[in-house]
N, C-alpha and C positions, 0 to 999 in steps of 0.2 A: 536841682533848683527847687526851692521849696516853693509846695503846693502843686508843680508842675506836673502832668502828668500823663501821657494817652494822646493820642492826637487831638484832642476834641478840647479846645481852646475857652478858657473860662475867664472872667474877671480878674481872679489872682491871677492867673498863667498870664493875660497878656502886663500886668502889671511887674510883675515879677521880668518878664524880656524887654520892658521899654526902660526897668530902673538896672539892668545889666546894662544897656545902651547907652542909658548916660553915665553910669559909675564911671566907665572906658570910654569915654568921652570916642564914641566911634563916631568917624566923620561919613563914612559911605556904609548902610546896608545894603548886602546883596541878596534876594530871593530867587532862589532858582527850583522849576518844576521838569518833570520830562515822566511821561507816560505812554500806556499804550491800551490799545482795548484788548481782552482776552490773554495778556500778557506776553504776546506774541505778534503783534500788529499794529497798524496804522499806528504809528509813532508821532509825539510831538514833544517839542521843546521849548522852555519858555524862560525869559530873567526878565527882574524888575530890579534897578537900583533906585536906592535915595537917599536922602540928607535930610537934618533937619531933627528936631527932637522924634521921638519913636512916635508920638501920640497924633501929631500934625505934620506927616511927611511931606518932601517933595520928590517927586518922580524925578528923575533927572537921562535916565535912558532907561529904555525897556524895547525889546524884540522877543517876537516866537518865531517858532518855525515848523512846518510841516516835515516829519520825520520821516523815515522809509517805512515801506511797505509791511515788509515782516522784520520786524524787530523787536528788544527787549527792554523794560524799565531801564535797567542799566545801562544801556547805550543811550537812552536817550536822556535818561538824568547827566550823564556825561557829556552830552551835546549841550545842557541848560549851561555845562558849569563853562568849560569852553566857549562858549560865546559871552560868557558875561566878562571872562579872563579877557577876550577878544576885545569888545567894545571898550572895554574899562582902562586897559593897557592903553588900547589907541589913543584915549584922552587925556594923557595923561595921570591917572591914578595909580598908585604904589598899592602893589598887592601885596600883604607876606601870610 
């Protein structure tokens, strides 16, 4: 994506993922986090969905959750993505 680049989100970067979102006329963004401290611990997992142009969102579901005790980024980024598959299924939205 041009200009995109690093984690660290700048004026073009978020311009550049809100005119992707509308190019693809995308009807539901999903955000999904899962972390841990010392990459081996206290676990958590988090999703926000929503609609609406990228710039002036609405929330439409969001859930976290306190993860296990010792555990890995990956498990828990995988619990983010699983529960928003969960919520989102349940309401009826098409996932592909």
């Amino acid at each position: 994506m041009p200009g995109a680049g690093g984690y660290h989100s700048d004026e073009n970067t978020e311009h550049c993922v809100c005119q992707i979102i509308r190019d693809y006329d995308i009807a539901v963004v999903v955000y999904t986090d899962g972390s841990v401290t010392d990459g081996i611990r206290n676990g958590g997992a988090a999703m926000v969905a929503t609609t609406g142009d990228p710039a002036y969102t609405v929330i439409i579901n969001s859930e976290e959750r306190r993860g296990a005790a010792f555990t890995s980024s990956f498990n828990e980024e995988k619990e983010a993505m699983s529960m928003a598959v969960s919520k989102l299924t349940g309401q009826g939205v098409h996932l592909f």
